[in-house]
C-alpha positions in Angstrom: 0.0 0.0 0.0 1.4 3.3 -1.0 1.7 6.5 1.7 -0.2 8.1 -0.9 -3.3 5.9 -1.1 -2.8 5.9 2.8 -2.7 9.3 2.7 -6.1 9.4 1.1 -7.7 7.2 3.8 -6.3 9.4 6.9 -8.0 12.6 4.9 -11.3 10.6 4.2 -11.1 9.8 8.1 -10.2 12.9 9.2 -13.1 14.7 6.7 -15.7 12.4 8.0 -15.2 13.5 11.5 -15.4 17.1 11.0 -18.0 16.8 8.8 -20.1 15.8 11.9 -18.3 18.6 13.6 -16.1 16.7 16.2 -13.2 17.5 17.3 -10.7 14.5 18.3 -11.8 14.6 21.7 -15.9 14.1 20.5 -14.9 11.3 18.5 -13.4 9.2 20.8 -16.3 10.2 23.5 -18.1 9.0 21.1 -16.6 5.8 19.9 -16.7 5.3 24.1 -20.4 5.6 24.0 -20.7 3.5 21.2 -18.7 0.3 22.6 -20.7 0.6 26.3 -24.6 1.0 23.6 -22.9 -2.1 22.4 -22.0 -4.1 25.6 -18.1 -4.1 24.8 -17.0 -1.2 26.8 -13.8 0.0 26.2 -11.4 0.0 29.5 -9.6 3.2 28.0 -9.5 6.9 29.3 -11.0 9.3 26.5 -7.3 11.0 26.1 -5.6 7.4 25.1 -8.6 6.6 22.8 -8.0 10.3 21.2 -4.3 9.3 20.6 -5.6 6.7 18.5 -8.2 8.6 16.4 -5.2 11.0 16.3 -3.1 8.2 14.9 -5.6 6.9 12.1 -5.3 10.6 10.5 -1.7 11.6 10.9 0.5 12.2 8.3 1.8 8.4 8.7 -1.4 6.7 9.5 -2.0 3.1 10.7 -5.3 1.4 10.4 -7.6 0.9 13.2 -8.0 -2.1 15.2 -10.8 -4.6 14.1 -12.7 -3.3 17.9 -11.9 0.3 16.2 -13.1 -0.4 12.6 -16.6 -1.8 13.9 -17.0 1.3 16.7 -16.2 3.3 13.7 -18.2 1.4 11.3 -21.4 2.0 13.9 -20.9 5.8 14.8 -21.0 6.4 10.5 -23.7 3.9 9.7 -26.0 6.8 12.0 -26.5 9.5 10.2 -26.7 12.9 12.2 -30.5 12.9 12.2 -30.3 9.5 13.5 -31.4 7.2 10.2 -29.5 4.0 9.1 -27.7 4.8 5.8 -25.6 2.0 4.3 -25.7 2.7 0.7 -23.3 4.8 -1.9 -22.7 7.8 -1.0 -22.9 7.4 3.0 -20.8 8.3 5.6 -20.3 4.7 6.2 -19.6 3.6 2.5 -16.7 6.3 2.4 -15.7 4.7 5.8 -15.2 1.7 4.5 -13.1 3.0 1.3 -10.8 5.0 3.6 -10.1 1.2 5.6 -9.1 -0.1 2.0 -7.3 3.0 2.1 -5.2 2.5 5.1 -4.8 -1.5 4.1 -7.3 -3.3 5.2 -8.8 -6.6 2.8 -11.6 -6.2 0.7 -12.7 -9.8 2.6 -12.8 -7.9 6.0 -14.2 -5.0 4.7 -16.8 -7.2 3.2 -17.8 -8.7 6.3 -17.8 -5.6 7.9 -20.3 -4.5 5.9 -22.3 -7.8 6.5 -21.8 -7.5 10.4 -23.5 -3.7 10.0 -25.7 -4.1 7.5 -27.5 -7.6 10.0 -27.3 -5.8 13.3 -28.4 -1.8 11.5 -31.8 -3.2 9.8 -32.2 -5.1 13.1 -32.9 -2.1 15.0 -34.1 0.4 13.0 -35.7 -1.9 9.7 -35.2 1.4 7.6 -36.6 0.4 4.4 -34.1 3.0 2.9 -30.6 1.9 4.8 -29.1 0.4 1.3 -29.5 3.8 -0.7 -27.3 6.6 0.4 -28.4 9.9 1.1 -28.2 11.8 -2.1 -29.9 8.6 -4.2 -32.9 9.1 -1.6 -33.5 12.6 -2.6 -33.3 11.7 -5.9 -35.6 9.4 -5.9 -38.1 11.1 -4.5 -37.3 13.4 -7.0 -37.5 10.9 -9.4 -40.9 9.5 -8.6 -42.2 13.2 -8.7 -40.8 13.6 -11.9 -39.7 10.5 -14.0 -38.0 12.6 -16.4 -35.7 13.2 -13.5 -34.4 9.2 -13.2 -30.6 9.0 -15.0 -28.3 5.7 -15.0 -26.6 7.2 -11.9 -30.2 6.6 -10.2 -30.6 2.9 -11.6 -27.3 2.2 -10.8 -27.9 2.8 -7.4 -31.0 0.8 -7.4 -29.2 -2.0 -9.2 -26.7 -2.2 -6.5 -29.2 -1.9 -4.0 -30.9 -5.1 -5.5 -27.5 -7.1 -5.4 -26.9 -5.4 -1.9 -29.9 -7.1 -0.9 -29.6 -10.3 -2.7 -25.6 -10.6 -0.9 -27.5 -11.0 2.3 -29.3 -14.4 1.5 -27.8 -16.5 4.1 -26.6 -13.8 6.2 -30.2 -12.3 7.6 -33.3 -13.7 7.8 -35.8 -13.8 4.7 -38.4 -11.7 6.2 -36.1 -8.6 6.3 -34.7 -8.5 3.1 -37.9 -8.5 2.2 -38.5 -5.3 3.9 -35.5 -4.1 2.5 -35.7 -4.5 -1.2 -39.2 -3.5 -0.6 -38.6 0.6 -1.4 -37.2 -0.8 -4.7 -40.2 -2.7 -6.2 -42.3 -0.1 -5.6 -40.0 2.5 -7.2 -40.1 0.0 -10.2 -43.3 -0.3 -10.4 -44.3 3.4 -10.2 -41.2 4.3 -12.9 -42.5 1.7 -15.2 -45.5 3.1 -15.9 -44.4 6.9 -15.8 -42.3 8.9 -18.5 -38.9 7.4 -18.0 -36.8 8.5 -21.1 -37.0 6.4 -23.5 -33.3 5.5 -23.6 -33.2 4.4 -19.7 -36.4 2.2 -20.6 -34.2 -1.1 -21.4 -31.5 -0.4 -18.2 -34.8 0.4 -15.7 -36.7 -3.2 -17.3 -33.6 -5.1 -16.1 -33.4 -3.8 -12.8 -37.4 -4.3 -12.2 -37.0 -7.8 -13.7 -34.2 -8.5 -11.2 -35.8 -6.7 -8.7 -39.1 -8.4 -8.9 -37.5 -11.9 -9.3 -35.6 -11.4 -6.2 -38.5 -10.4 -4.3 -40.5 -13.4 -5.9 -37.7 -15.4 -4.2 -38.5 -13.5 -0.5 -42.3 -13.2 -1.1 -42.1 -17.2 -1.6 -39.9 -18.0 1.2 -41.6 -16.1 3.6 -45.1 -18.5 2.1 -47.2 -15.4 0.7 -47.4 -17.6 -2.7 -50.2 -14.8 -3.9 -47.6 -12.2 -4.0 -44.8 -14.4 -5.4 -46.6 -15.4 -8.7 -47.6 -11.7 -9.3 -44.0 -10.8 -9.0 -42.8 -13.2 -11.0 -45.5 -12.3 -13.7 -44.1 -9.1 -13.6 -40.3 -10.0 -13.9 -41.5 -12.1 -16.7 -43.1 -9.1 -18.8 -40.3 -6.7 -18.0 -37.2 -9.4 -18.7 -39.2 -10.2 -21.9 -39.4 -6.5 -23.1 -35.7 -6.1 -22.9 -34.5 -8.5 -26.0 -32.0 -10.4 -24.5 -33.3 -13.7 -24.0 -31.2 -15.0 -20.9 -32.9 -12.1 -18.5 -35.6 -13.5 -19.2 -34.1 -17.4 -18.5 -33.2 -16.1 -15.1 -36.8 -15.3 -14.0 -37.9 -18.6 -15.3 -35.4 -20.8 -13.7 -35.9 -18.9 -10.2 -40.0 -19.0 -10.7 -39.5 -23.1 -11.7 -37.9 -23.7 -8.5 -40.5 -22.1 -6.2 -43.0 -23.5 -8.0 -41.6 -26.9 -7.5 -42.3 -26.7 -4.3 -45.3 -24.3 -4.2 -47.4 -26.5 -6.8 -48.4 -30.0 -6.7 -46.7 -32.2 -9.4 -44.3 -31.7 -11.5 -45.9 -30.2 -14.6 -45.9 -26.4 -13.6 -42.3 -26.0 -13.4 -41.2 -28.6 -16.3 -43.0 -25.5 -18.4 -41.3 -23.0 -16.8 -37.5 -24.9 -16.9 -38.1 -25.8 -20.6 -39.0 -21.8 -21.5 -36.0 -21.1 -19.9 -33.7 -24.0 -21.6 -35.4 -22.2 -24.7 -34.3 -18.6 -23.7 -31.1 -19.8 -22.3 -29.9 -21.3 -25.9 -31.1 -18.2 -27.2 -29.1 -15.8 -25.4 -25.3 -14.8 -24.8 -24.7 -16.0 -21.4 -23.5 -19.4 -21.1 -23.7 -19.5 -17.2 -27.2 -18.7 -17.6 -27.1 -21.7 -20.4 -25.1 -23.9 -17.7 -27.8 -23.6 -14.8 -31.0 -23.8 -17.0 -29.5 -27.5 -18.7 -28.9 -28.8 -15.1 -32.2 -27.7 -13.5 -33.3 -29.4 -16.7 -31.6 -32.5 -15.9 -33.0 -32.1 -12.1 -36.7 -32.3 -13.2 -36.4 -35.0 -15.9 -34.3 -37.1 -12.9 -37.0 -36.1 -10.9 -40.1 -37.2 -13.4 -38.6 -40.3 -14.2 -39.6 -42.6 -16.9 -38.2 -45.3 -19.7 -35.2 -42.8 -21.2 -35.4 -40.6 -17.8 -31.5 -41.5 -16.9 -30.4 -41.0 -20.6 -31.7 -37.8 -21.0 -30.5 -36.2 -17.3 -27.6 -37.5 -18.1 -27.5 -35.5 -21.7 -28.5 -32.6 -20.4 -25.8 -32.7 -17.5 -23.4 -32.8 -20.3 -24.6 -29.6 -21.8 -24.5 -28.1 -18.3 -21.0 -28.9 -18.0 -20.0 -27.8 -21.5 -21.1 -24.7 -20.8 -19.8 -23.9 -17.4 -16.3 -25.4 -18.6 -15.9 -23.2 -21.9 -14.8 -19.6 -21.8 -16.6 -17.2 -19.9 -14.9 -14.6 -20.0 -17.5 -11.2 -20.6 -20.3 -13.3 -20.2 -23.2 -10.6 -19.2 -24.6 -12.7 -16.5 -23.6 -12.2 -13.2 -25.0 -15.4 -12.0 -22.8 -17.3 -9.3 -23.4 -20.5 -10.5 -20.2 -22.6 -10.4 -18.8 -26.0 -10.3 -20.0 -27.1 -6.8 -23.5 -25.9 -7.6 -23.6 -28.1 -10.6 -22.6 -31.4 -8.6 -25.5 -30.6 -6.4 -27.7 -31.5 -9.6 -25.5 -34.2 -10.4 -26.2 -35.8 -6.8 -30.3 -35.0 -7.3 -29.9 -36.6 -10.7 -27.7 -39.9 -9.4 -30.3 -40.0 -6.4 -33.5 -40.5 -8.5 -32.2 -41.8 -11.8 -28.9 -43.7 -11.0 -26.9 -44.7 -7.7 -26.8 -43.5 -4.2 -23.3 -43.8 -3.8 -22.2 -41.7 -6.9 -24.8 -39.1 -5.4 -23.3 -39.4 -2.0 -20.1 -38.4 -3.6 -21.5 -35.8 -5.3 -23.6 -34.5 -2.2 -20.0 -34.1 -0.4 -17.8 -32.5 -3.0 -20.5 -29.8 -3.4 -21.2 -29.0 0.4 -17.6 -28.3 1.3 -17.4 -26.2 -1.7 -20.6 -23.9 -0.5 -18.7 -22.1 2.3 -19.9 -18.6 1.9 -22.6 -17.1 3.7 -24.1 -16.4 0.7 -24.2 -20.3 -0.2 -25.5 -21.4 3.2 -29.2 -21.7 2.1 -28.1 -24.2 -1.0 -25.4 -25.6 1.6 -28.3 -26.8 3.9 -30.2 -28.4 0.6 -27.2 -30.1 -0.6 -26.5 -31.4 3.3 -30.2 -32.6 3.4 -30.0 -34.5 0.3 -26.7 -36.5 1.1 -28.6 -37.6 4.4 -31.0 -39.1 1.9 -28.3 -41.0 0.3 -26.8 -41.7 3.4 -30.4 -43.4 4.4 -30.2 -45.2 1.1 -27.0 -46.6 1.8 -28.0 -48.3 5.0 -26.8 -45.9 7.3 -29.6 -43.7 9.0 -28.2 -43.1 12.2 -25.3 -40.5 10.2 -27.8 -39.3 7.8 -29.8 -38.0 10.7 -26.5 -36.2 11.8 -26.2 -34.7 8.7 -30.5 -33.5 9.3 -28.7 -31.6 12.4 -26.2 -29.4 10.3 -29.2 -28.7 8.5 -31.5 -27.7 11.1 -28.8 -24.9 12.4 -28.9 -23.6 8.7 -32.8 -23.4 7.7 -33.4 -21.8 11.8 -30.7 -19.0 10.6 -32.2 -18.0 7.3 -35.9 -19.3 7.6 -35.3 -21.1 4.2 -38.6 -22.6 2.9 -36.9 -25.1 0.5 -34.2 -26.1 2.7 -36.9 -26.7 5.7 -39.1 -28.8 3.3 -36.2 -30.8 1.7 -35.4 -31.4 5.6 -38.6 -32.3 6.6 -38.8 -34.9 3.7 -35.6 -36.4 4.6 -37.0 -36.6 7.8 -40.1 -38.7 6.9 -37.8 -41.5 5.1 -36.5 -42.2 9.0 -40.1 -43.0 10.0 -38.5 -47.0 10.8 -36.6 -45.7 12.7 -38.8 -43.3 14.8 -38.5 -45.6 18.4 -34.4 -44.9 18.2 -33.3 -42.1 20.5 -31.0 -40.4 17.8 -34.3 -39.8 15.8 -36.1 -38.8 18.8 -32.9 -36.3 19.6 -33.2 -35.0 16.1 -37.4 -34.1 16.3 -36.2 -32.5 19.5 -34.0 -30.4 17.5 -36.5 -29.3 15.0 -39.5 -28.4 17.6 -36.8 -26.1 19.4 -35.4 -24.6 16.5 -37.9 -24.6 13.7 -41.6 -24.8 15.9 -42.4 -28.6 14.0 
């Protein structure tokens, strides 16, 4: 790190606090305050903690302490008139630049922002914490006067969306429903207002990832009602852009909630074959990887005479794609090699061998380490009990239920709690054994059933 780009944290610091209009002296009575609201007091006099605020500005700074960086991290996610703002453009967003400033990783920066943006909503739920304070005013602006919204306004709604969607796994369902919740209304109401006509095509692809996401929450949390509408309407607006993979991506999300939202099979083999259609029609072959092995996953999962052949095939195109050169492809989908093993084990489990799905099962769990990946960790985990079961050994598949347990009380995830509840049906001979009555135990305390 060079003393000049160290330089330029120290200055951001230093700006912050007098932009609050502190003095050194304020800011460390102020950090004191903050670590005592937060039940880590700080056994320092306000004169040593000043030294150190001193220290983070000088002319040779040195970063702050990990205790520091979240005291610091709390005092700027406040603004002065006492709302949460997170977003671009906050006093905490240019906190966290000046720490990358002064040397800090972007991972610990990252989970920074995580460990503020969980406990933040948590007490306040301010629907608007993700947007900065200038990109509120001009949205308001904006839904006064639609002729008012430019791509520095949908950018900040498009990272307000991913913002959002980075916290699956980290905070509960519920919540980031309430907090993506500003941004499908500002959709809708821009939408149907006189937007330019050269933003039209950037605003459709937020709204259709905005209103796919919030299909996602609006299913999870079981208001089905509200999830099919907004999937209706991230269908329309994904299909009035003109690139064909958007429009894959709402129907590969809606296929999976209605797999487990709609009796039978039927519903979503319509909706994954639409988006195998729009998938091979579009640019994005991680788009074209995902919609092949959900493909693969319902045909497994339907069964029938050629059933294994044609899982099998379609497997084969997943893996064509995902291993060819992606480089500029314009989806930012995450899918990767240990998500496409979890459809290889779903497909081994219903159309070929337990044990190759076993194997499967594994390699793909201890790949899904980020918090991000815990929801599809605890599906995966749930589904190698099952092959466990089919091997003959119950008693460690319902170990396996327990890892699960921990991850669907964390997030409320309504797949991961059904695919666990199934799993937990196919130990029914075994229901007298105390390790089965130990894991029921484990489910009425932490999920209510």
């Amino acid at each position: 790190m060079s003393e000049h780009v160290r330089h330029l944290g120290a200055t951001t610091l230093k700006r912050l606090r007098r932009s609050r209009g502190m003095s050194l002296a304020d800011t460390a009575r102020a950090l004191i305050d903050m670590a005592a609201r937060l039940g880590q007091p700080l056994d320092s006099s306000v004169v040593s903690v000043q030294r150190s605020v001193a220290r983070w500005e000088s002319a040779r700074p040195i970063l702050p302490s990990e205790r520091y960086q979240l005291l610091l991290a709390h005092l700027y996610a406040r603004r002065p008139d006492g709302d949460t703002a997170l977003g671009t453009g906050s006093d905490f967003a240019e906190l966290l630049d000046a720490l990358r400033h002064l040397g800090e990783s972007e991972q610990a920066v990252d989970e920074l922002r995580r460990v503020l943006v969980r406990t933040s909503t948590d007490a306040s739920l301010d629907l608007l914490a993700l947007l900065g304070p200038q990109a509120r005013v001009t949205l308001t602006r904006a839904l006064a006067d639609p002729r008012q919204v430019d791509e520095a306004l949908l950018d900040v709604m498009r990272t307000a969306v991913s913002d959002v969607n980075r916290e699956v796994g980290s905070l509960p369902f519920v919540r980031l429903q309430l907090l993506l919740a500003p941004v499908v209304e500002s959709c809708r109401r821009l939408l149907v207002s006189g937007v330019p006509a050269p933003l039209l095509p950037d605003l459709r692809a937020v709204a259709a990832q905005t209103y796919t996401l919030a299909g996602r929450l609006a299913f999870e949390t079981r208001d089905d009602a509200s999830s099919r509408s907004l999937y209706v309407a991230a269908t329309e607006a994904a299909g009035n852009i003109g690139t064909p993979w958007r429009r894959a991506v709402v129907h590969m999300s809606h296929a999976l909630v209605t797999l487990y939202s709609t009796p039978g099979l039927e519903a979503a083999r319509r909706l994954v074959e639409a988006a195998v259609r729009d998938a091979r029609a579009g640019e994005s072959a991680t788009v074209r990887a995902r919609a092949h092995a959900l493909h693969a996953e319902i045909i497994a999962r339907a069964g029938g005479e050629n059933a294994q052949r044609q899982a099998w095939a379609a497997l084969s195109l997943a893996r064509y794609d995902l291993d060819g050169d992606r480089s500029g492809d314009p989806s930012t989908s995450s899918f990767t090699a240990a998500h496409l093993r979890g459809f290889e084990g779903v497909t081994s489990l219903h159309v070929g061998g337990a044990a190759a799905a076993h194997v499967e099962f594994a390699r793909s769990a201890a790949a899904l380490t980020r918090p991000r990946e815990q929801v599809q960790r605890a599906i995966v985990t749930s589904d190698q009990a099952l092959a466990r079961l089919r091997l003959g050994d119950p008693q460690s598949a319902a170990a396996l239920l327990h890892e699960c347990i921990d991850a669907a009380s964390v997030t409320g995830g309504r797949v991961a709690t059904i695919r666990l509840r199934r799993a937990r049906r196919e130990l029914r001979p075994w229901r007298r054994e105390d390790w089965v009555a130990d894991l029921d135990d484990h489910m009425i305390e932490s999920l209510g059933a």
